[in-house]
DRENBA-189021 format. One line per field, with one value per residue (C-alpha): residue in one letter; x, y, z; residue number from 1. Coordinates in nm, 4 decimals, m for minus. Example, Ala and Ser with C-alpha at 12.3 -4.5 7.8 and 13.67 -1.06 7.14 Angstrom:
2
residu <- (A:S)
px <- (1.2300:1.3670)
py <- (m0.4500:m0.1060)
pz <- (0.7800:0.7140)
num <- (1:2)
//
This chain:
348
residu <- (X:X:X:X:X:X:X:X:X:X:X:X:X:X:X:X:X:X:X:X:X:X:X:X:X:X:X:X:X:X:X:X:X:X:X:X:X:X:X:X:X:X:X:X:X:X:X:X:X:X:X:X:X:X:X:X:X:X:X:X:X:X:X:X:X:X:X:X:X:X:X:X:X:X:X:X:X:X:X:X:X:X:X:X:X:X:X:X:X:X:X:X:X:X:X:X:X:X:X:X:X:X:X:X:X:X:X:X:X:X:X:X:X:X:X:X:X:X:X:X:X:X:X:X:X:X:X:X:X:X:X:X:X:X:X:X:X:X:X:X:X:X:X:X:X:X:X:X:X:X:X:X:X:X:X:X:X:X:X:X:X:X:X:X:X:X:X:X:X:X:X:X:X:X:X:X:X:X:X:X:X:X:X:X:X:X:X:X:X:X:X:X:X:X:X:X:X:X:X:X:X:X:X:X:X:X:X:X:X:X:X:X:X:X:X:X:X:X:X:X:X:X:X:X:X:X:X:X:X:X:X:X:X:X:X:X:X:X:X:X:X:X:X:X:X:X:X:X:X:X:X:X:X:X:X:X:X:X:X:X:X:X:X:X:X:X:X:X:X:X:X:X:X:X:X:X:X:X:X:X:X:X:X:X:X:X:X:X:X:X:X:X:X:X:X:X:X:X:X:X:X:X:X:X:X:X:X:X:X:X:X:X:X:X:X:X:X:X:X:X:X:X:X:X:X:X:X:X:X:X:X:X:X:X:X:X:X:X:X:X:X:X:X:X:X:X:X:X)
px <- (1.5534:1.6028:1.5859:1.2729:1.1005:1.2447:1.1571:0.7886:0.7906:0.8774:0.6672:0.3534:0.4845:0.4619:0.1888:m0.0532:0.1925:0.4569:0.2776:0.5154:0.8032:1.0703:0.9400:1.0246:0.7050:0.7550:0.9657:0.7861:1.0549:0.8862:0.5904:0.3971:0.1193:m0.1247:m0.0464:m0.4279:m0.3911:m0.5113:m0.2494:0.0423:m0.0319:m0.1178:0.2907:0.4232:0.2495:0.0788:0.2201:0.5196:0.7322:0.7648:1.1174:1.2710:1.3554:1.1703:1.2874:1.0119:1.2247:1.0822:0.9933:0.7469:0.4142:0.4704:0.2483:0.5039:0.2807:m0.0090:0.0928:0.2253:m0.0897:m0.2403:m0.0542:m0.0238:m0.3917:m0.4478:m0.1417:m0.3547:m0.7001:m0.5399:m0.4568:m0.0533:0.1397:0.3293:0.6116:0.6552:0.9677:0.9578:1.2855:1.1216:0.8053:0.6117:0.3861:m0.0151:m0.2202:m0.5374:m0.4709:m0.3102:m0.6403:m0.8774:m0.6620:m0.7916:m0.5275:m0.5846:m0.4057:m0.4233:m0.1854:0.0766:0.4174:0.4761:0.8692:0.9082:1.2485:1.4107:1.1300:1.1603:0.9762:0.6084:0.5922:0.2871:0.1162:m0.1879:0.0371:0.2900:m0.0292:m0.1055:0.2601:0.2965:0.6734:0.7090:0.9522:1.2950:1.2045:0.9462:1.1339:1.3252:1.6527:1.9297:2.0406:2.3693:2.6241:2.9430:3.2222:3.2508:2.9369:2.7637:2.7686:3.1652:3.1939:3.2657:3.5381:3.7282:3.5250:3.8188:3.6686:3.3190:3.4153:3.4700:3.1748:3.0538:3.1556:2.9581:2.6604:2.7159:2.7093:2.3974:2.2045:2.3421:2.2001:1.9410:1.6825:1.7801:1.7104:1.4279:1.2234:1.0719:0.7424:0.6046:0.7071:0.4747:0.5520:0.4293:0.2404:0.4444:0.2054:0.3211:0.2635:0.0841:0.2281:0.1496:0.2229:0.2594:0.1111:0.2693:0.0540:0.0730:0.2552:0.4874:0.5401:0.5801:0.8579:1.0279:1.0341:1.1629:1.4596:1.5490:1.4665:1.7355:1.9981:2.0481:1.9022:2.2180:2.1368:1.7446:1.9472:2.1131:1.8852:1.6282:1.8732:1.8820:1.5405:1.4845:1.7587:1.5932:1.2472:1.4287:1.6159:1.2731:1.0668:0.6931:0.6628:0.4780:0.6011:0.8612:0.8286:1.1375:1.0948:1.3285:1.1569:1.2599:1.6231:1.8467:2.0039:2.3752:2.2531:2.0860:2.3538:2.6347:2.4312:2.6899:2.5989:2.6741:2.3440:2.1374:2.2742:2.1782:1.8295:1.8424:1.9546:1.7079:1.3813:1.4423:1.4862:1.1507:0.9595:0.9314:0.8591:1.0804:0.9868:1.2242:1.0878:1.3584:1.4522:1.7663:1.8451:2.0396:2.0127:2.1797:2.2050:2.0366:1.6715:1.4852:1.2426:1.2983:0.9996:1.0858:0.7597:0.7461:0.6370:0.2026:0.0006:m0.2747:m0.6175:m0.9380:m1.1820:m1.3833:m1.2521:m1.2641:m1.2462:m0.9772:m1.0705:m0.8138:m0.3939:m0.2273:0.0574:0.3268:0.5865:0.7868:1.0137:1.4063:1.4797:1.3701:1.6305:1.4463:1.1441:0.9023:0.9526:0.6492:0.6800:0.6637:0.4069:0.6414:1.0244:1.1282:1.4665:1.5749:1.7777:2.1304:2.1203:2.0027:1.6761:1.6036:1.4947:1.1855:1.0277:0.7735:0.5586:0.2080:m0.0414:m0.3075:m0.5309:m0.6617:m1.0104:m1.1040:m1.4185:m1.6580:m1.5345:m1.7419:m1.5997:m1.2383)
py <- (17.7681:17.7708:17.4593:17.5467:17.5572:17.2715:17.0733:17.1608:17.1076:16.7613:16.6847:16.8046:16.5582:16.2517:16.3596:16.0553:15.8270:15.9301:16.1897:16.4565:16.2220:16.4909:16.5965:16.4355:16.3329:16.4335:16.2090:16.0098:15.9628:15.6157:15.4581:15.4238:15.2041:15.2867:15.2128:15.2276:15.5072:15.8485:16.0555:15.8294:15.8449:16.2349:16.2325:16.0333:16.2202:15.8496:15.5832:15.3831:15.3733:15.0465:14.8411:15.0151:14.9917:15.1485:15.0969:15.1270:15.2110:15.1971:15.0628:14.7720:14.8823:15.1368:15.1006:14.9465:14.6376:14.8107:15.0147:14.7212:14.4652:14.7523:14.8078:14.4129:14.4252:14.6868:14.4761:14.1114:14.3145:14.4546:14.0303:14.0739:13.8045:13.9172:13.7868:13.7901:13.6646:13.6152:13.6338:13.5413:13.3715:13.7003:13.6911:13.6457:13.5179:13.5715:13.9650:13.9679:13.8026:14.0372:14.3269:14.2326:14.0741:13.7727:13.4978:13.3055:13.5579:13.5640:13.3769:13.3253:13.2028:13.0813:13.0893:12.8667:12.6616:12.2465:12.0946:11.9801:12.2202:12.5107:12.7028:12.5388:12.1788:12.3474:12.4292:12.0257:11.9220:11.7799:11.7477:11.3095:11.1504:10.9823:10.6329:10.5908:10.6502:10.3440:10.3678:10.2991:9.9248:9.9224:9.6727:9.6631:9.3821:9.0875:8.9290:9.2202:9.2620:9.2404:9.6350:9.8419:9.8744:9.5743:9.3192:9.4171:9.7632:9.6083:9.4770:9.8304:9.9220:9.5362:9.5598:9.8754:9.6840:9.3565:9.5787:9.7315:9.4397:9.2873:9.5843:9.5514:9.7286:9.4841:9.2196:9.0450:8.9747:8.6472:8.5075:8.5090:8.8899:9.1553:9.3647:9.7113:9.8065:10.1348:10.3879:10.4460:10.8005:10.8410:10.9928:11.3518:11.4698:11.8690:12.0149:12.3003:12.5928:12.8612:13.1400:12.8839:12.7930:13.1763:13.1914:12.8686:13.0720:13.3743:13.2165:13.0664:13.3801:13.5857:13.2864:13.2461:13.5536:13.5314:13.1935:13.2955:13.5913:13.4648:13.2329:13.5087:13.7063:13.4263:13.3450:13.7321:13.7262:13.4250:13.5968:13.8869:13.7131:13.4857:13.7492:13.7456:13.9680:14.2967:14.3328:14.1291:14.2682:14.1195:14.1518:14.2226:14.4154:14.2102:14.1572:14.3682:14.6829:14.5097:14.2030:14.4367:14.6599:14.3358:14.2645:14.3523:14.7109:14.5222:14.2921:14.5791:14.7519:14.3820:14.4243:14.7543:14.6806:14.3338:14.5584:14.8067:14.5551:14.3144:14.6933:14.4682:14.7039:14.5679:14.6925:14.6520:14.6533:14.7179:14.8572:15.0688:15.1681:14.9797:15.0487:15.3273:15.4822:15.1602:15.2907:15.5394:15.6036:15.5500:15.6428:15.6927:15.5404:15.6942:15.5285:15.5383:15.6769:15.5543:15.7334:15.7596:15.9519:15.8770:15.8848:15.5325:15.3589:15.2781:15.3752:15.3640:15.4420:15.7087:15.6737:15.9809:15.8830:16.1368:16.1220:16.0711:16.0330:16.0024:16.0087:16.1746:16.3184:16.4397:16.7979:17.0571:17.1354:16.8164:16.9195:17.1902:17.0448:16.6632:16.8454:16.6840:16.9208:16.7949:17.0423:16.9091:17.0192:17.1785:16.9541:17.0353:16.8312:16.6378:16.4005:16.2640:16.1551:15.8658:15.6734:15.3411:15.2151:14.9715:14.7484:14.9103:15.2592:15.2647:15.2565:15.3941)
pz <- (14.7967:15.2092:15.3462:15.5811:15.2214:15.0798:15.3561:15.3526:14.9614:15.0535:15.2911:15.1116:14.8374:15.0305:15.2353:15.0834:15.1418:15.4144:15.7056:15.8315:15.6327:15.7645:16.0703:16.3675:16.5842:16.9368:17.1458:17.4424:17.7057:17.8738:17.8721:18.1835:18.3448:18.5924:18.9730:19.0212:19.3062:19.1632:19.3655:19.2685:18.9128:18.9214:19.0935:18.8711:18.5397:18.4816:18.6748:18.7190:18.3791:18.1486:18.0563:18.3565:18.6958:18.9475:19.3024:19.5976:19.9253:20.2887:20.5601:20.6448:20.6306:20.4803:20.1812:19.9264:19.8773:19.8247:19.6043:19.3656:19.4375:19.3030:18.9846:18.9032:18.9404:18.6566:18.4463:18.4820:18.3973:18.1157:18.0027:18.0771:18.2262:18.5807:18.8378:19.1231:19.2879:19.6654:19.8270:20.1981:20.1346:20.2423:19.9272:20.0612:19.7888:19.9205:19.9473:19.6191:19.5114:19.7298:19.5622:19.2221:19.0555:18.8661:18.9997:18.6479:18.5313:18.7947:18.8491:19.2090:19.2432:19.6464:19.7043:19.9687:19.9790:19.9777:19.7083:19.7680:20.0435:20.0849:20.3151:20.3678:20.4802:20.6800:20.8954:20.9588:21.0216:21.3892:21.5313:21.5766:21.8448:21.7118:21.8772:21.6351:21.3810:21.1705:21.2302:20.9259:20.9358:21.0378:20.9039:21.0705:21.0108:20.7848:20.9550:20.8625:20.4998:20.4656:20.4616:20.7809:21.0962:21.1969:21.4080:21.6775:21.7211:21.7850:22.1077:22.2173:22.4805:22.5657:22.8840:22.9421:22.8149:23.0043:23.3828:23.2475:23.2316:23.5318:23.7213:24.0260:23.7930:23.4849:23.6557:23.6246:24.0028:24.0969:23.9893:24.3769:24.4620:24.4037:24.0989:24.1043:23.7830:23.5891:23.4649:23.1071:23.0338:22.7087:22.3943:22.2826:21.9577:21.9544:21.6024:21.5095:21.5528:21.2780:21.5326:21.5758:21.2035:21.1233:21.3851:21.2489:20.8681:21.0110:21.2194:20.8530:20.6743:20.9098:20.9086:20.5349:20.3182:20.1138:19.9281:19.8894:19.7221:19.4863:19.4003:19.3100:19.1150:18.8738:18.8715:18.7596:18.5054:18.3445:18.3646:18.1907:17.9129:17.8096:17.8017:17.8200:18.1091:18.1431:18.5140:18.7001:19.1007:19.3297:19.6695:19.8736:20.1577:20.4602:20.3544:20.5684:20.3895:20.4688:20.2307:19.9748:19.9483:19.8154:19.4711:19.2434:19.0067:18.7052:18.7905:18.8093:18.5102:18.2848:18.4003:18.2652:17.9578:17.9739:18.0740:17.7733:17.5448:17.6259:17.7556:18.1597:18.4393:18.7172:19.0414:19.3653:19.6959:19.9359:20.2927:20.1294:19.7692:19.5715:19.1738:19.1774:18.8415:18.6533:18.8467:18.6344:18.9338:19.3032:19.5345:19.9250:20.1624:20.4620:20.7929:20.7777:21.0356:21.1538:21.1238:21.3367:21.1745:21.5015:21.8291:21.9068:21.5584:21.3566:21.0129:20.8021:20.7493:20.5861:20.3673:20.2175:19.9686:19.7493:19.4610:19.5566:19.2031:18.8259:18.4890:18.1754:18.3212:18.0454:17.9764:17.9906:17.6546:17.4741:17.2573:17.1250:17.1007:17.1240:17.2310:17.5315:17.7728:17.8700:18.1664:18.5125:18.5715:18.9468:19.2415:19.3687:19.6150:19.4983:19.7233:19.7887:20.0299:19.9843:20.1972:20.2717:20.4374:20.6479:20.5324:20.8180:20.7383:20.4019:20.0963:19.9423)
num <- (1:2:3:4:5:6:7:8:9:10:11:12:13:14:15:16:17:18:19:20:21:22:23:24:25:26:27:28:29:30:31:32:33:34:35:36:37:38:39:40:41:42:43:44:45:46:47:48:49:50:51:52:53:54:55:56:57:58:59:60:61:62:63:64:65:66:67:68:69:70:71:72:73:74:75:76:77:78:79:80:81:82:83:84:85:86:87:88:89:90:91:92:93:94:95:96:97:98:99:100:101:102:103:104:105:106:107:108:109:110:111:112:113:114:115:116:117:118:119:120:121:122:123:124:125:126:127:128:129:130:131:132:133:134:135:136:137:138:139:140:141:142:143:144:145:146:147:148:149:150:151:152:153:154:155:156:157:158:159:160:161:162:163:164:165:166:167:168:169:170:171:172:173:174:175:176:177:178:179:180:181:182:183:184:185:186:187:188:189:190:191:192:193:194:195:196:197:198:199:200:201:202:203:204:205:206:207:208:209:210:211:212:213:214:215:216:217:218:219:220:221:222:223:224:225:226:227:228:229:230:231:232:233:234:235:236:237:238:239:240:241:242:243:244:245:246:247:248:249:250:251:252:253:254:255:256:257:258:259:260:261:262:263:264:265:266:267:268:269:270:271:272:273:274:275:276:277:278:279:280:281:282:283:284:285:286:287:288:289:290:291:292:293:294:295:296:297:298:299:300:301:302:303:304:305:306:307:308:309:310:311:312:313:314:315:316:317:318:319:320:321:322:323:324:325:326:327:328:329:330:331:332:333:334:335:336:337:338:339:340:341:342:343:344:345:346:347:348)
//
């Protein structure tokens, strides 16, 4: 008896209990979610791919936030816990929350932020002046709380002091002179205005992105190893491609291994690639132009991204063979165009 025969012998056998018990079903490469933008998911044959890495390169404004706003919006409809790990303190709620995602359902990590501190109070901070501030007690001496520099060294400056009060000003005039009255200028306390606050945030953003770094590494890897997470999204898009570029491979390569293992979509938003061969899918944003339907409105902006690279794209014939071809398949250029409105150009 052949073994094509044999094979079909057995499998009507068990049909009852065992379906197609020795035929292989047909072998889905990834699992993919929805980005909520039809022409992304027609690209991407469904959407961005789940327990992998997909890397989101380009500029600013170039559509990488929308794009993922978008997709965590479909991931907290459909009741799954997100992350979001914000490197520079970029993340907006209020247009995450206009997107449509549900903010009951999203992990915002702030990194480099002091505790206690938000948005909405950095706006009411004013800028006070040192005198009236309390100065430190200072004890100096024996006389002082028996701690502190030899009672020798205090002696240092007294003469200093002494001329100072024996000056013509220091002095104090007689009762029957006239005194002239000294207009005291009043005290203004500058509040921070929110232009000014952005600029103080940047100017700490561009001193020290290495720390904020590493600190949001971690945070990921933690996210990763406790699982729980449909989508973990690091952003990274205003960190300079010299700072992205020094994460070591082998933390990009754990993430890999982390994602497959708890099925997270991990999504990098960068400037410059830097997964290398741990990224399944890496999408390239180009600069968007601006569009004016009308010749004096502003109606909306154009976006164009394109696929740089993908590992184990679903063959054609799935349906047929779950053989998966060892040989490179050819590099064809694949890329698409989407749009966004503006509220008064009528709806999307």
């Amino acid at each position: 008896m052949s073994a094509s025969a044999l094979r079909a012998r057995i499998n009507a056998a068990l049909a009852d209990r065992i379906p197609s018990a020795l035929s292989p079903a047909p072998r889905i490469i990834r699992p993919v979610a929805s980005t909520g933008v039809e022409q992304i998911d027609e690209l991407l044959d469904g959407g961005l791919p789940l327990g992998a890495i997909t890397e989101l390169v380009g500029p600013e404004s170039s559509g990488r936030t929308s794009v993922v706003l978008s997709f965590l919006a479909g991931m907290t409809r459909a009741a799954r816990v997100c992350a979001w790990v914000d490197i520079s303190d970029m993340f907006h709620p209020e247009s995450a929350a206009a997107a449509g995602v549900d903010l009951s359902r999203l992990l915002w990590i702030r990194c480099g932020v002091q505790k206690g501190a938000t948005s909405q109070a950095a706006q009411s901070q004013f800028v006070l002046p040192e005198k009236y501030l309390v100065p430190a007690p200072v004890k100096q001496g024996l006389h002082g709380g028996g701690f502190g520099s030899h009672p020798r060294n205090e002696v240092k400056g007294l003469s200093a002091a002494v001329s100072e009060l024996l000056q013509a000003e220091a002095v104090s005039p007689r009762c029957a002179e006239p005194q002239r009255r000294l207009r005291r200028e009043k005290d203004v306390f500058d509040q921070l205005q929110p232009n000014v606050i952005q600029q103080n945030r940047q100017r700490i953003r561009a001193a020290k992105p290495w720390s904020r770094m590493e600190q949001a590494l971690r945070v990921t890897d933690l996210l990763l190893q406790a699982g729980g997470f449909s989508a973990i999204v690091l952003d990274m898009a205003s960190i300079a491609p010299e700072y992205v570029s020094r994460v070591p491979l082998a933390t990009w390569f754990r993430y890999r291994a982390a994602a497959e293992r708890t099925q997270a979509s991990v999504v990098l938003m960068t400037q410059h690639p830097c997964a290398t061969s741990s990224g399944e899918l890496q999408l390239q944003f180009h600069p968007a132009s601006a569009r004016s339907d009308e010749a004096t409105v502003f109606t909306g902006i154009e976006h164009r991204e394109e696929i740089v690279r993908r590992r184990f794209a679903q063959p054609q014939m799935h349906s047929l063979t779950n053989v998966v071809s060892l040989r490179k398949p050819p590099q064809n250029v694949s890329a698409a165009n989407w749009r966004t409105r503006t509220t008064w150009a009528g709806p999307r």
